[in-house]
C-alpha positions as CSV (number, residue, x, y, z in Angstrom):
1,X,67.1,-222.5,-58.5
2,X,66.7,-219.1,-58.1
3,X,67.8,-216.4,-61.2
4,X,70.0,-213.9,-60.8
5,X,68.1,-210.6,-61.9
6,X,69.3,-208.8,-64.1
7,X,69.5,-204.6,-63.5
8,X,69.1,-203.1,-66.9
9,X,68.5,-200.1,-64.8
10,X,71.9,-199.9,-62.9
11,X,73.6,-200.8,-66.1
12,X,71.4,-198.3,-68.6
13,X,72.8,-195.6,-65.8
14,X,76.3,-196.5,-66.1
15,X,76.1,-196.2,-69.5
16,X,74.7,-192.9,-69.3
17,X,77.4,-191.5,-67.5
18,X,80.2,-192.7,-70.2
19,X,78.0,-190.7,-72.5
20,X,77.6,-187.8,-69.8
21,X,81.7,-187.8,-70.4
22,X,82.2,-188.3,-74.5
23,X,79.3,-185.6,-74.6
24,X,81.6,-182.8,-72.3
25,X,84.5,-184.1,-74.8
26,X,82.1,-184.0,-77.5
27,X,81.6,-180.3,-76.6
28,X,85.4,-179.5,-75.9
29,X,86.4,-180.4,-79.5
30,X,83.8,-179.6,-81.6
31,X,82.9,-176.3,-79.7
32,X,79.0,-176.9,-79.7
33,X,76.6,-179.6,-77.9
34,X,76.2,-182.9,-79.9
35,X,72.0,-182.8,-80.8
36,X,69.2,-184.9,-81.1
37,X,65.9,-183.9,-82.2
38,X,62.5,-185.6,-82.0
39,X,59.4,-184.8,-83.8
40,X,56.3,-186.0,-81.9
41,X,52.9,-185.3,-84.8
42,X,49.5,-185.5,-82.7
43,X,48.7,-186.1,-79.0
44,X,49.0,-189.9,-78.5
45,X,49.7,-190.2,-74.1
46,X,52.2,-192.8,-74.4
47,X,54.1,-191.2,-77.4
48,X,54.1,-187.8,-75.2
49,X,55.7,-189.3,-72.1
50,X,58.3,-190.9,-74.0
51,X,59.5,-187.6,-75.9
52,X,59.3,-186.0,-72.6
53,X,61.8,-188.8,-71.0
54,X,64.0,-189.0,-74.1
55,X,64.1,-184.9,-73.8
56,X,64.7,-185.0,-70.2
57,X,67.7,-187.9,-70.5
58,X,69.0,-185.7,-73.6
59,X,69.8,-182.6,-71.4
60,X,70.7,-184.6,-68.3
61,X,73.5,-186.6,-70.6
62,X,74.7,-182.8,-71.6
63,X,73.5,-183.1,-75.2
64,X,71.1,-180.2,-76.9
65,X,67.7,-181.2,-77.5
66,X,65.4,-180.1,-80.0
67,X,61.6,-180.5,-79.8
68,X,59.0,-180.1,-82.7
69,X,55.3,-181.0,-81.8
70,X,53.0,-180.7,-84.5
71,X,48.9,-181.1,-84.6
72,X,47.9,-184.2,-85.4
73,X,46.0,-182.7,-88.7
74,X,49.4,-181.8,-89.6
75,X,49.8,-182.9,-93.8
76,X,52.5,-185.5,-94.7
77,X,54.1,-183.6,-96.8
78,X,54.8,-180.8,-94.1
79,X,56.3,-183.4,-91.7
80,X,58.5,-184.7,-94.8
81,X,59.9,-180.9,-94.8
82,X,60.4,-180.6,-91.5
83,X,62.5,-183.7,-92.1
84,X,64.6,-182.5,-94.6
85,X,64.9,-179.3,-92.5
86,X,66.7,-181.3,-89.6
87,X,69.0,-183.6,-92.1
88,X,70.6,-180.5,-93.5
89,X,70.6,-178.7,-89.7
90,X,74.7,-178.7,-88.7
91,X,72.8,-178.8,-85.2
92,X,71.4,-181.9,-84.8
93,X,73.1,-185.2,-85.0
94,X,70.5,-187.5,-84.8
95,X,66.7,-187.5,-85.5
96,X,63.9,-189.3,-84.8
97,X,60.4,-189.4,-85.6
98,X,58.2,-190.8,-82.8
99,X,55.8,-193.4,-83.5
100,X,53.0,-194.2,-84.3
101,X,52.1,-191.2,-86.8
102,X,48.3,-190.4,-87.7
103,X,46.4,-192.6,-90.0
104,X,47.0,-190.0,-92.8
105,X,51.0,-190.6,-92.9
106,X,52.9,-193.1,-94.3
107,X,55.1,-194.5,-92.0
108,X,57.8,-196.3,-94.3
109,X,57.8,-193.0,-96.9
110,X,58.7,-191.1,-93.1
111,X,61.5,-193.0,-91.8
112,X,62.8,-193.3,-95.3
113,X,63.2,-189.5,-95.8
114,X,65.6,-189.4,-92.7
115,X,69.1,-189.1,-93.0
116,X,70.5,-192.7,-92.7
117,X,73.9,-191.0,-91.3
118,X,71.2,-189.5,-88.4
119,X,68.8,-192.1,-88.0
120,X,69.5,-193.2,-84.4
121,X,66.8,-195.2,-84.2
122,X,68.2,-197.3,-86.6
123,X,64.9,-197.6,-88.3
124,X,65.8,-196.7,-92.0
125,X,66.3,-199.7,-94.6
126,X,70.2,-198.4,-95.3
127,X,70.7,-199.3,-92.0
128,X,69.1,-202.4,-91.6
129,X,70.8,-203.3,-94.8
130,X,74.0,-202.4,-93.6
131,X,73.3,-204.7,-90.3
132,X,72.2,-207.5,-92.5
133,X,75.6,-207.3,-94.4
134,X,77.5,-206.3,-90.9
135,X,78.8,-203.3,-92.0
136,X,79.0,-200.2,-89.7
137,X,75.3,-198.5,-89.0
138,X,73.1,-197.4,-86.5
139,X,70.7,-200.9,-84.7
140,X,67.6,-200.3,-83.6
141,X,68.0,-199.2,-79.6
142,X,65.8,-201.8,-77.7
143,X,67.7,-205.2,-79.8
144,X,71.6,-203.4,-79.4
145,X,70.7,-202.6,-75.0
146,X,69.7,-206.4,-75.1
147,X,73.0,-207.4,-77.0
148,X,74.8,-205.1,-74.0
149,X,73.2,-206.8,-71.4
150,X,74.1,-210.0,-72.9
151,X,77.2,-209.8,-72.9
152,X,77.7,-208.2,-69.7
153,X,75.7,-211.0,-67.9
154,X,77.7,-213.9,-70.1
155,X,80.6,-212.3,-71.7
156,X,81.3,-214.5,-75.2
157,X,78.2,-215.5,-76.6
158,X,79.9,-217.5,-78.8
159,X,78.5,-220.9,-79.7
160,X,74.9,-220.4,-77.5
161,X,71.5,-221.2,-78.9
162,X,69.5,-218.2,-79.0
163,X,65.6,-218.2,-79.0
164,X,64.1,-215.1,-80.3
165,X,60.1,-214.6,-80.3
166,X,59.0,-211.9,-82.5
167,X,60.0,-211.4,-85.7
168,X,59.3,-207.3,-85.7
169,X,61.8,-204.9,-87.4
170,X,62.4,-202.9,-84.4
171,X,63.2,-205.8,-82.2
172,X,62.7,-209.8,-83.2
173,X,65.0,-209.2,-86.8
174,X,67.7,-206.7,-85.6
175,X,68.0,-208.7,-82.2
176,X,68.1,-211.9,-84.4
177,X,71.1,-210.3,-86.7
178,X,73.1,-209.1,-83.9
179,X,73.4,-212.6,-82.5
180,X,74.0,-213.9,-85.5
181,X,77.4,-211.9,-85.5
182,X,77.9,-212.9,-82.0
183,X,78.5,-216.4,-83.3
184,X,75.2,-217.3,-81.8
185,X,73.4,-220.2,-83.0
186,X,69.6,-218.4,-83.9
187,X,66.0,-219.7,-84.1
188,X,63.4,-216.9,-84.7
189,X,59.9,-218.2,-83.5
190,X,56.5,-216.8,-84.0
191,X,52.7,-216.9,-83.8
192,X,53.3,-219.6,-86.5
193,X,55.9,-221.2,-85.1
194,X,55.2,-225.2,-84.4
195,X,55.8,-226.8,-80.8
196,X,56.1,-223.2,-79.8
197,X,57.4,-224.2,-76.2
198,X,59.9,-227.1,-77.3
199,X,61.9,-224.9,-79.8
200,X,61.8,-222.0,-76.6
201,X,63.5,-224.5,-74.5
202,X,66.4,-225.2,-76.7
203,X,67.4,-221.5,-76.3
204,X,70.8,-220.8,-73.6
205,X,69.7,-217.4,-74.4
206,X,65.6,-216.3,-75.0
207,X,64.5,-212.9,-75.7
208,X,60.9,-212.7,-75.5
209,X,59.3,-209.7,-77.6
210,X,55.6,-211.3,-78.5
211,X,53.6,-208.0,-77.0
212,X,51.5,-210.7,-75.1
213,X,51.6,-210.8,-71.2
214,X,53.4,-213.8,-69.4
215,X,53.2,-215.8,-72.4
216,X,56.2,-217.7,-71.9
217,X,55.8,-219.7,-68.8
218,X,58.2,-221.7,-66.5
219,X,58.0,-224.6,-68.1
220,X,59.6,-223.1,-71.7
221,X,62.7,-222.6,-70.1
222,X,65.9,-224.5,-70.6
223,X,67.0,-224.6,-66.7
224,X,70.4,-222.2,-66.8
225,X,68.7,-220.3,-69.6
226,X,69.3,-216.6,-69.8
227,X,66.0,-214.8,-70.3
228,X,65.6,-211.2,-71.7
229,X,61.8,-209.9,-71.1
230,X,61.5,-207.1,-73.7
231,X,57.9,-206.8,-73.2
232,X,56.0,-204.0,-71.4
233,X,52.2,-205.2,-71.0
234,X,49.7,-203.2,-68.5
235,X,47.4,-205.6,-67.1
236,X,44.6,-205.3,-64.4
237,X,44.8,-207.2,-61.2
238,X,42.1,-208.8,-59.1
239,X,42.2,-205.8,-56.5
240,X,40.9,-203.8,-60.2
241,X,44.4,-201.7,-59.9
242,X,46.7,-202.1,-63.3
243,X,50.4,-203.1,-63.3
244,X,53.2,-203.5,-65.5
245,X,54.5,-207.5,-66.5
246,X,56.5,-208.1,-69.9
247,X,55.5,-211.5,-71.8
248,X,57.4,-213.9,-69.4
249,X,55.6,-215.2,-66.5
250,X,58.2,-213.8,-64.1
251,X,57.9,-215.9,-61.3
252,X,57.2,-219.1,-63.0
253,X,60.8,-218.4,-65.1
254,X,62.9,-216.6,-62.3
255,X,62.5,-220.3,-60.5
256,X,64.0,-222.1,-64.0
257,X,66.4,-219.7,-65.1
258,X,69.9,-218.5,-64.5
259,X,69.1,-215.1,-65.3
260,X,66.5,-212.8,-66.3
261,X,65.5,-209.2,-66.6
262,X,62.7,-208.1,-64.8
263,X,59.7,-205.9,-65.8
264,X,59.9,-202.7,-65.3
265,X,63.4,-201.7,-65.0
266,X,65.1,-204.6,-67.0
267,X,65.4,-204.1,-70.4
268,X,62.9,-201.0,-70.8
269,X,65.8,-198.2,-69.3
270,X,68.1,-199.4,-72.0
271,X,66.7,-197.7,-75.1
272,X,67.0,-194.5,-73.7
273,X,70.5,-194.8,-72.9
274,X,71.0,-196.8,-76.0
275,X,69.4,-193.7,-78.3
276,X,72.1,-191.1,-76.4
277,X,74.9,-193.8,-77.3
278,X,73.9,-193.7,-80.9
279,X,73.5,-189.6,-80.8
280,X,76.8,-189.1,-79.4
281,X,78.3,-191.7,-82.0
282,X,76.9,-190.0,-84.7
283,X,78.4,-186.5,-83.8
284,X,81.5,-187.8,-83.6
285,X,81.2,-189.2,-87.2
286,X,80.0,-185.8,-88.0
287,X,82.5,-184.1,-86.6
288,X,85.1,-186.9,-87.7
289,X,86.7,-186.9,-84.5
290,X,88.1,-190.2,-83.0
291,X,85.9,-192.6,-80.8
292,X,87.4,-195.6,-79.6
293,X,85.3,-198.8,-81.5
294,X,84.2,-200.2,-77.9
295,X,84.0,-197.1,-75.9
296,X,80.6,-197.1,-75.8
């Protein structure tokens, strides 16, 4: 058997261009450019590339983005203003904080000052509440792109066992909760989980998000499975050059699956998209305007 790969890329750009068009409507009936602004503190490398993609896929979708870097020496207290600043701004529909912060800031006290009705990364304990109780909210990007390509690869999830590894709040829990709803049958496994690789092979569907490269081999795979790789590890090679592989053994699983995303361009290009989706949502609900519950 061979899986079928599955393009998060193709689909994350699709997706983009739906947005491209509520964002022009967006525009038309509210007479200004639905916003999203992002607040990198310090100069971490990694957290700088990303606010530069998420700026760059911001403007491209035809949405206004607004940029605030600040020295890493910067005081809590001034990044808590700048904060408040942005949930009273009519200008920016969503917000978000990149992380991680310096030592000095508390990370929880941070996301907690952020408007819940603009918290698009869907990071602040109102809306993982609301989740938990299924009540409208924003999820967490990475878990709600998985849920898409879910149910574009297998349409009704209904009745599946999924396997989820990692129990994090920005991906293992949310992801966990969304299937949950989707009438899945869930086991959330661990670094303390028992007969790790026997409770991974009961899963139809297995998102991995351990942070550990090729963890889950071949042989943890329910043949037919449906395997969603949200890791992004960078590991050297023997020829001393690094490379990117999530925390599925790719070519030990693609042989023993029925699908799976590869790494890069599975499920990493659908948090960008996934952050516009929940920008554009939120003007609307700003704006009160109509969106159609499964337009996006």
């Amino acid at each position: 058997m061979s899986a079928k790969v599955i393009d998060g890329k193709a689909f994350a750009a699709r997706l983009r261009d739906r947005i491209a068009e509520y964002a022009r409507d967006f525009e038309g009936k509210a007479g200004r450019k639905a916003g999203l602004a992002v607040i990198l503190v310090g100069e971490d490398p990694a957290s700088e590339v990303y606010v530069r993609s998420k700026a760059r896929a911001t403007l491209e979708a035809g949405m206004a983005s607004f940029e605030f870097k600040l020295p890493a020496e910067t005081s809590e207290s001034e990044l808590l203003a700048r904060v408040k600043d942005l949930n009273a701004s009519p200008a920016a529909d969503g917000i978000l904080v990149q992380l991680p912060l310096p030592s000095h800031m508390d990370e929880r006290k941070v996301i907690a000052t952020i408007d819940p009705d603009k918290d698009v990364d869907g990071f602040h304990v109102v809306n993982a509440g609301r989740l938990c109780i299924g009540l409208h909210g924003f999820v967490p990007c990475t878990p709600l792109g998985c849920l898409m390509l879910l149910k574009d690869q297998l349409g009704d999830l209904s009745g599946l066992e999924a396997v989820v590894l990692g129990r994090s709040n920005i991906v293992g829990r949310p992801m966990a909760q969304l299937l949950v709803d989707a009438d899945c049958t869930v086991t959330i496994a661990h670094s303390r989980t028992r007969n790790l690789p026997d409770v991974v092979r009961r899963g139809d569907i297995v998102v991995a998000a351990v942070g550990k490269p090729q963890m889950v081999r071949g042989s943890w795979i329910k043949p037919g499975a449906t395997v969603l790789d949200v890791g992004i590890n960078r590991v050297e090679g023997e020829d001393g050059k690094t490379r990117l592989v999530g925390d599925v053994a790719y070519d030990e699983a693609s042989k023993v699956a029925g699908a799976i995303t590869p790494v890069p361009g599975g499920v990493g290009p659908m948090t960008i998209a996934v952050l516009l989706r929940n920008t554009i949502v939120s003007a609307y609900r700003r704006e009160r305007l109509e969106l159609a519950k499964d337009a996006l």
